[in-house]
NUZA-899498 format. One record per residue: residue in one letter; chain; x, y, z of N, C-alpha, C, O in turn; residue number from 1. Coordinates in pm, 1 decimal. Each point is the difference from the previous one (the first is absolute). Layout:
! NUZA-899498
REC  residuo  cadena        nX        nY        nZ       caX       caY       caZ        cX        cY        cZ        oX        oY        oZ  num
REC        A       A         X         Y         Z         X         Y         Z         X         Y         Z         X         Y         Z  NUM
...
//
This chain:
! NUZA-899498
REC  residuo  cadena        nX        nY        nZ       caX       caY       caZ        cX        cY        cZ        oX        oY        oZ  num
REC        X       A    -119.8    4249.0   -6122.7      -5.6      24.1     141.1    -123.1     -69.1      60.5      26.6     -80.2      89.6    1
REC        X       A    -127.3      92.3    -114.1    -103.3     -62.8       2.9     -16.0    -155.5       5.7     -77.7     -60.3      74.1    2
REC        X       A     164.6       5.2    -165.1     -14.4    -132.0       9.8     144.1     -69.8     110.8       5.4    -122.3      12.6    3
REC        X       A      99.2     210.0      58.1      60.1     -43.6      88.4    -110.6      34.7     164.8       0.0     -84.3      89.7    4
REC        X       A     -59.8     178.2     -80.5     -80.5      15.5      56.5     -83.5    -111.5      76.4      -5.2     -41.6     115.7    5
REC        X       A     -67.1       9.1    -254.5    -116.1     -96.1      -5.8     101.7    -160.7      64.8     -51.1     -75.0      83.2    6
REC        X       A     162.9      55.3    -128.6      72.3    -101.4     -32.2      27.3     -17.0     175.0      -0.9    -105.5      63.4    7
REC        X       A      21.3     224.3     -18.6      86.3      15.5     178.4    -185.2     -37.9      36.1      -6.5    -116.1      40.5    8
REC        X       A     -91.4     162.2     -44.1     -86.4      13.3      76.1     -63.2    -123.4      10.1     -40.8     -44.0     107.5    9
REC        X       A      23.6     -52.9    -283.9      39.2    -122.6      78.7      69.6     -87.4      72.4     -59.6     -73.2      79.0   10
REC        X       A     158.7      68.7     -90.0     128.8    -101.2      55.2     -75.3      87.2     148.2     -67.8     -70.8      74.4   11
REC        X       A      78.2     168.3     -51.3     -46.5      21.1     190.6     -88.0     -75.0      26.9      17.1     -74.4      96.6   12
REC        X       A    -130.1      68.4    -165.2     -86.9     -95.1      43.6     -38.8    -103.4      16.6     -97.4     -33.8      67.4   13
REC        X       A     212.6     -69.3    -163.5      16.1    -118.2      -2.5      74.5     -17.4     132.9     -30.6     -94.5      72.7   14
REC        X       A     120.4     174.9     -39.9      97.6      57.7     136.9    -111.3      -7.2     119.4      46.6     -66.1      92.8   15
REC        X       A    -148.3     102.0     -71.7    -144.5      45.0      99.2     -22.3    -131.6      61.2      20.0     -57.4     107.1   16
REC        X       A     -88.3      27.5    -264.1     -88.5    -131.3      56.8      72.9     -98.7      59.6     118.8     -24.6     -20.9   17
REC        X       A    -218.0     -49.9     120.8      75.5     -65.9      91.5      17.1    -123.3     -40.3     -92.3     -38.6     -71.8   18
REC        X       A     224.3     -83.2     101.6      -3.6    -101.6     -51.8     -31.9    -114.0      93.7      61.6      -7.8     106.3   19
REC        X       A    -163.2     -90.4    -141.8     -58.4     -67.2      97.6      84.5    -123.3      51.0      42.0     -73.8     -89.0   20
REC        X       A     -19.7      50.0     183.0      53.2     -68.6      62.9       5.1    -148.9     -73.8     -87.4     -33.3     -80.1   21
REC        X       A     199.5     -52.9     115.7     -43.9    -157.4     -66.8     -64.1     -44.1      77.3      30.9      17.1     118.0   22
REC        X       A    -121.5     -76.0    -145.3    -152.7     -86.4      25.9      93.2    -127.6     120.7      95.9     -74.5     -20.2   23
REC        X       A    -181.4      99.8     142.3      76.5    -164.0      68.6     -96.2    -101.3     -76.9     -90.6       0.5     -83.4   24
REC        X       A     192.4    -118.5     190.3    -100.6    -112.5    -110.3    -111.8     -46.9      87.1     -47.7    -104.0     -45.6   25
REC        X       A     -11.0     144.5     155.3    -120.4      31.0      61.7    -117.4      74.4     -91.8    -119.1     -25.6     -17.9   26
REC        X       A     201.4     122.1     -28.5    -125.6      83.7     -66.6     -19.3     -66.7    -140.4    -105.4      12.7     -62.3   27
REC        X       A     221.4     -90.4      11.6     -36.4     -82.4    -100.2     -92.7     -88.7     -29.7     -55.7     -17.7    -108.3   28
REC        X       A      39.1     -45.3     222.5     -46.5     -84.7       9.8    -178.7      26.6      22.1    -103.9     -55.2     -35.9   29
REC        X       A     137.2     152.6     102.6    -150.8      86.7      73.1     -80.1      54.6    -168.9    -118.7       0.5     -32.5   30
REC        X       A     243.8      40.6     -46.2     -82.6      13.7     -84.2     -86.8    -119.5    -106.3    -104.7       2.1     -64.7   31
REC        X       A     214.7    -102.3      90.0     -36.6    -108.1    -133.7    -162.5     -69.3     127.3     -60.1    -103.2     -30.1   32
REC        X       A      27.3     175.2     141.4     -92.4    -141.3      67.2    -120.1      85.2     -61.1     -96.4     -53.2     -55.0   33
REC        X       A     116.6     232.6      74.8    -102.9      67.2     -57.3     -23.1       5.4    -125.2     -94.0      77.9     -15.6   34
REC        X       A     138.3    -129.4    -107.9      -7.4      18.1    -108.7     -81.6    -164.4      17.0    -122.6       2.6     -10.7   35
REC        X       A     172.9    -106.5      29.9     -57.4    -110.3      41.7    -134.4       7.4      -8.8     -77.6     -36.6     -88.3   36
REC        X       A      56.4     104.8     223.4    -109.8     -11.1      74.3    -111.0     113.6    -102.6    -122.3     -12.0       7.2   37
REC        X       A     185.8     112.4     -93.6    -110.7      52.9     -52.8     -12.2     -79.8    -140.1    -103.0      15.8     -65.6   38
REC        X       A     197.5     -94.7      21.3     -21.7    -109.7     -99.9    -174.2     -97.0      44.7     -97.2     -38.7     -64.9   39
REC        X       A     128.1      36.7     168.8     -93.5    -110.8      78.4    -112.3      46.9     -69.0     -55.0     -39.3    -102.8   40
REC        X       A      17.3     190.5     229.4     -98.2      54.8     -62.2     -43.4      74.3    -113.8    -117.7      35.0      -8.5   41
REC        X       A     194.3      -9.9     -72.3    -129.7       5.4    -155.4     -33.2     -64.1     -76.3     -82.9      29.8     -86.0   42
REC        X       A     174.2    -198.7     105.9     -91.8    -134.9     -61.6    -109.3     -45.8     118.5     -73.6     -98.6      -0.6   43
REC        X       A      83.8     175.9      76.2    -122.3     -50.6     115.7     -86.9      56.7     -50.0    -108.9     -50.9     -26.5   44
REC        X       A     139.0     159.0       6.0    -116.3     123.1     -47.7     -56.3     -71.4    -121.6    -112.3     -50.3      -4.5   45
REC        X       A     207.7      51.1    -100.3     -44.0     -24.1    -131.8    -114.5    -139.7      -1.6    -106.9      -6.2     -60.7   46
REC        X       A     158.5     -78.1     131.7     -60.7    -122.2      30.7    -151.2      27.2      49.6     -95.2     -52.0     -58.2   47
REC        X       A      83.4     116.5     142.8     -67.5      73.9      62.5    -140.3      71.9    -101.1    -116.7       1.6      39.2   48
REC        X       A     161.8      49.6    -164.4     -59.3      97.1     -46.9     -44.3    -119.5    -148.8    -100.5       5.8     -70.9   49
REC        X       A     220.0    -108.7      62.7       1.2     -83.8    -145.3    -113.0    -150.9      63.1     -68.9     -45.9     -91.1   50
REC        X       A      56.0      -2.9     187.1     -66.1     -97.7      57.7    -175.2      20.2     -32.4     -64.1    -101.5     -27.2   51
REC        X       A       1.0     222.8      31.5    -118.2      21.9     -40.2     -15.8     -14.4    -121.5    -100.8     -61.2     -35.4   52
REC        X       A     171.6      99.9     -42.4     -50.4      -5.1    -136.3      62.6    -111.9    -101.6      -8.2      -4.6    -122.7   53
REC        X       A      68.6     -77.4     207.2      20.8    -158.7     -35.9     -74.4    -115.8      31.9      25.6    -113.5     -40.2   54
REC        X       A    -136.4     153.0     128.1     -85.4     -42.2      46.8    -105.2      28.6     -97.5     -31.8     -97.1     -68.8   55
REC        X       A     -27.3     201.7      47.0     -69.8      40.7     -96.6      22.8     -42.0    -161.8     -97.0     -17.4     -73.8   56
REC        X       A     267.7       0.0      16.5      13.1     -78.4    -103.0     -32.9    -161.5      25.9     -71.5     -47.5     -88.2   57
REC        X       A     101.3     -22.6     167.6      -6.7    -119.3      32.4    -146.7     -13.6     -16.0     -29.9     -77.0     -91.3   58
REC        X       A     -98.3     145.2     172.4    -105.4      15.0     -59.2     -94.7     -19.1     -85.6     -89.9     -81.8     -19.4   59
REC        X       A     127.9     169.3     -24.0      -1.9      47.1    -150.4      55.3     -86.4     -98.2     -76.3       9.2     -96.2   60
REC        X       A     181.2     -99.5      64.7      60.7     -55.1     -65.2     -29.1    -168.5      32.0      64.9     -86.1     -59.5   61
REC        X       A    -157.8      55.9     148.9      32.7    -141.9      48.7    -145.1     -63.0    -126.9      10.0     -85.8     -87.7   62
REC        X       A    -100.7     147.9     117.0     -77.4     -50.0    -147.9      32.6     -61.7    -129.5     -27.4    -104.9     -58.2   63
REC        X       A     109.6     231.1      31.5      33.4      -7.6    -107.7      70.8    -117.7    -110.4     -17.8     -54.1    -109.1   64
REC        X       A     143.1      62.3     267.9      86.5    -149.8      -7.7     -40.4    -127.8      28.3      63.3    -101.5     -28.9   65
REC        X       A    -203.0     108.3     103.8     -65.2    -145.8     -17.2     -46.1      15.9    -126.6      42.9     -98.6     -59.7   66
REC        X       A    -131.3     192.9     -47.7     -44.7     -16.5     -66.4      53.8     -38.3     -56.6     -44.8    -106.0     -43.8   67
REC        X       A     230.8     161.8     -27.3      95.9     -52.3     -81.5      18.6    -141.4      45.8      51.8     -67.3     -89.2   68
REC        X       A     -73.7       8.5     184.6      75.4    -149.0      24.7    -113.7     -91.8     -53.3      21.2    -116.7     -32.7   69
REC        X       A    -120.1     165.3      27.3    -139.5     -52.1      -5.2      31.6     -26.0    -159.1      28.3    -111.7     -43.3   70
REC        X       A     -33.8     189.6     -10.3      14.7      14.1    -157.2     140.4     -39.4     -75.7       0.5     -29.4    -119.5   71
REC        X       A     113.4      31.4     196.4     119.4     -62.6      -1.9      27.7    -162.1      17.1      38.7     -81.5     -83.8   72
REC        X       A     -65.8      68.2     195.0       9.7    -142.9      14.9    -110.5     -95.9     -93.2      57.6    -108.7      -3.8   73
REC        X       A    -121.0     101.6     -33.9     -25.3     -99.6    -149.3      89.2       0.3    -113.9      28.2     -97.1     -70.3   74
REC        X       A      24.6     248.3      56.3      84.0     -23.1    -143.7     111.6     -82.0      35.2      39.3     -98.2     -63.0   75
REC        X       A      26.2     162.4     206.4     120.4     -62.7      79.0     -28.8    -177.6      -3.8      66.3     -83.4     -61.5   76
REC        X       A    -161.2      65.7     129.8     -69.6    -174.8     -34.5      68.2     -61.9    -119.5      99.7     -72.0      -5.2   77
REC        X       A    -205.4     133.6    -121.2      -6.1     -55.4    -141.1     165.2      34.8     -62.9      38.4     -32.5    -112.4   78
REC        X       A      36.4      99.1     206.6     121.2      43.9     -94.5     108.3     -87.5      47.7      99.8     -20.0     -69.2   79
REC        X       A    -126.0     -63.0     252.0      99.1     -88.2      25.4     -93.4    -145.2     -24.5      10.5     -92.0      81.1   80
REC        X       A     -88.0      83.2    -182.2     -28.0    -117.4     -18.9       4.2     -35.2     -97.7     -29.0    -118.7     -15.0   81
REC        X       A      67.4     200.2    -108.3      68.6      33.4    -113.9     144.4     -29.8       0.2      70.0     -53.6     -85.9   82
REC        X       A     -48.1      90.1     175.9     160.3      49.0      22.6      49.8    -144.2      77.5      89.1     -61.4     -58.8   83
REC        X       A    -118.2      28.2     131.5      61.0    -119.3      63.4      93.6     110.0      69.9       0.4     121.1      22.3   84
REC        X       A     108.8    -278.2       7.2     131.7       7.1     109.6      83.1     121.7    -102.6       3.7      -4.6    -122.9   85
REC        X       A      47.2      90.4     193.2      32.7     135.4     -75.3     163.2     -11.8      15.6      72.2      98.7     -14.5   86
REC        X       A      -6.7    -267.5      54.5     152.9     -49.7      10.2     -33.4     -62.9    -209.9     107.1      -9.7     -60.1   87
REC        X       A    -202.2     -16.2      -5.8       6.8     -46.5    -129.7       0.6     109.9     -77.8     -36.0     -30.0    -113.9   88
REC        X       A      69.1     179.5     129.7      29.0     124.3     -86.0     133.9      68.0      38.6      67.2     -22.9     100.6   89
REC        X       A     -49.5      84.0    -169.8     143.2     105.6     -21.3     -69.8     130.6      64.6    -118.0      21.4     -27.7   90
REC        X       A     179.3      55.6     102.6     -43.0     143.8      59.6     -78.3      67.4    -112.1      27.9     -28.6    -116.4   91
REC        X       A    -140.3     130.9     149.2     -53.0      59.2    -113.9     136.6     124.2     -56.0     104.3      49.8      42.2   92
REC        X       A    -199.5     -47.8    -170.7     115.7     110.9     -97.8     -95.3     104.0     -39.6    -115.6     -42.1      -3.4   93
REC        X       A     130.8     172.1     -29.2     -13.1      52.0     -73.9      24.6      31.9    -129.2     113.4      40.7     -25.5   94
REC        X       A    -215.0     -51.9     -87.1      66.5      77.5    -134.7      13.5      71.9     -14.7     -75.7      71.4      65.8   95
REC        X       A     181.9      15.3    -164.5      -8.3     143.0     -44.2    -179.9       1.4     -13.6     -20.9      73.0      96.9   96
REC        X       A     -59.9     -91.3    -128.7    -138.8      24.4     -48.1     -91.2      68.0      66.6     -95.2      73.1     -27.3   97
REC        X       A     188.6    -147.7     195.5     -98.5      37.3     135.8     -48.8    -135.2      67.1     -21.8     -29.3     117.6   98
REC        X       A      10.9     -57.2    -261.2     -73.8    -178.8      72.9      59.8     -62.5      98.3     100.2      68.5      20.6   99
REC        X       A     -99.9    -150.3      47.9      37.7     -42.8     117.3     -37.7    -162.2     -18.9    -117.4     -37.1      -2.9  100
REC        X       A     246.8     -68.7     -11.5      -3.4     -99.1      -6.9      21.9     -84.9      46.2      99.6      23.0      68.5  101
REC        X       A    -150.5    -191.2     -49.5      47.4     -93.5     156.8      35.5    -110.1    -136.7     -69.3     -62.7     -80.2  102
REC        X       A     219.8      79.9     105.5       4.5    -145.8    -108.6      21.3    -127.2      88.0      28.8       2.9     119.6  103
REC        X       A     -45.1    -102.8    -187.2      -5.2    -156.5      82.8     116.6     -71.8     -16.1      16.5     -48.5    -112.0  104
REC        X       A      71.5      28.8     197.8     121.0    -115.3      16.7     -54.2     -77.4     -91.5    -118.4      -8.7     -32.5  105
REC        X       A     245.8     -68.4     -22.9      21.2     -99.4    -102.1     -56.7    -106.8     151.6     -12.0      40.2     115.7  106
REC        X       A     -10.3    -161.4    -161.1      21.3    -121.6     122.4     154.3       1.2      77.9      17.3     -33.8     117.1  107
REC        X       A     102.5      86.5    -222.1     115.8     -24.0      62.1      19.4      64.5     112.4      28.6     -51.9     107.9  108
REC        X       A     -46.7     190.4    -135.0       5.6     121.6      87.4     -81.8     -34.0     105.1      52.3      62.7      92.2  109
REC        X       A    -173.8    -137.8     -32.5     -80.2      25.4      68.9     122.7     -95.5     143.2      77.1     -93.9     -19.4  110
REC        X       A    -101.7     155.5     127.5     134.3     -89.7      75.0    -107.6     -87.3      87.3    -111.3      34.2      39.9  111
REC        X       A     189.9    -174.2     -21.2     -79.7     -94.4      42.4      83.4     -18.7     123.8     123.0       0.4      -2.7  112
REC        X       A    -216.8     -21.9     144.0      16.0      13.2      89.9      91.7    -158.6      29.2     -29.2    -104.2     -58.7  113
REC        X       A     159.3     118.6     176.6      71.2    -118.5      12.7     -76.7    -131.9     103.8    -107.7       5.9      59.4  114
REC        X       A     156.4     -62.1     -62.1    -114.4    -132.9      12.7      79.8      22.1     188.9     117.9      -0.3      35.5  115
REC        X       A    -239.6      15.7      40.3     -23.0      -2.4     164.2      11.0     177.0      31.6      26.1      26.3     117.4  116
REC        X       A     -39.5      66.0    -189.6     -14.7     134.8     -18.2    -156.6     -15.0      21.8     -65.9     -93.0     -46.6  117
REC        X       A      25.3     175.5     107.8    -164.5       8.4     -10.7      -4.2     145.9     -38.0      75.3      90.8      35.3  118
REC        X       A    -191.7     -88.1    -124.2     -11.7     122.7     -82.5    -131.9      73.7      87.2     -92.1     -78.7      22.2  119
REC        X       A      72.7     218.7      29.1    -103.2      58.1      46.2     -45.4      71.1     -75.5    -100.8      64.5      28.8  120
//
């Protein structure tokens, strides 16, 4: 008894509540400009709140990366003057080992540019 009870007292109330009308396509629309428009603002915000402390990394970080270029660019130097034109090797490989290797075109393989082609 109890559970026909319970069973009527929902179905009434599903019966109660009111059912909302279909949406015109005014209000459709009204809604997609406000969802929009609050899209806008919390990358404004965020922007807003993320702009200071990208400033402060930039900062902070700009030393550093001269120091690395400072100390980079000689090996970079001595490694393309070693290395030459990098069209006389095969892509690097990896070994199972971990090593990392630049092997050198045969002469055949190396492709020779066609005669009134200018090479940059």
């Amino acid at each position: 008894m109890m559970i026909r009870c319970t069973a009527l007292v929902f179905c009434l109330s599903l019966a109660i509540v009111p059912v909302p009308a279909t949406a015109q396509e005014g209000d459709v629309e009204e809604g997609v400009d406000l969802i929009e428009e609050g899209a806008k603002l919390l990358l404004r915000g965020l922007t807003e709140q993320i702009e200071p402390l990208m400033d402060d990394l930039a900062t902070e970080m700009e030393p550093k990366l001269r120091a690395f270029a400072e100390d980079f660019m000689p090996m970079l130097e001595e490694f393309s003057e070693m290395i030459g034109d990098l069209d006389m090797y095969h892509p690097p490989e990896k070994l199972p080992n971990g090593d990392i290797i630049l092997r050198r075109k045969t002469p055949l393989e190396v492709p020779v540019p066609e005669e009134g082609e200018v090479e940059l």
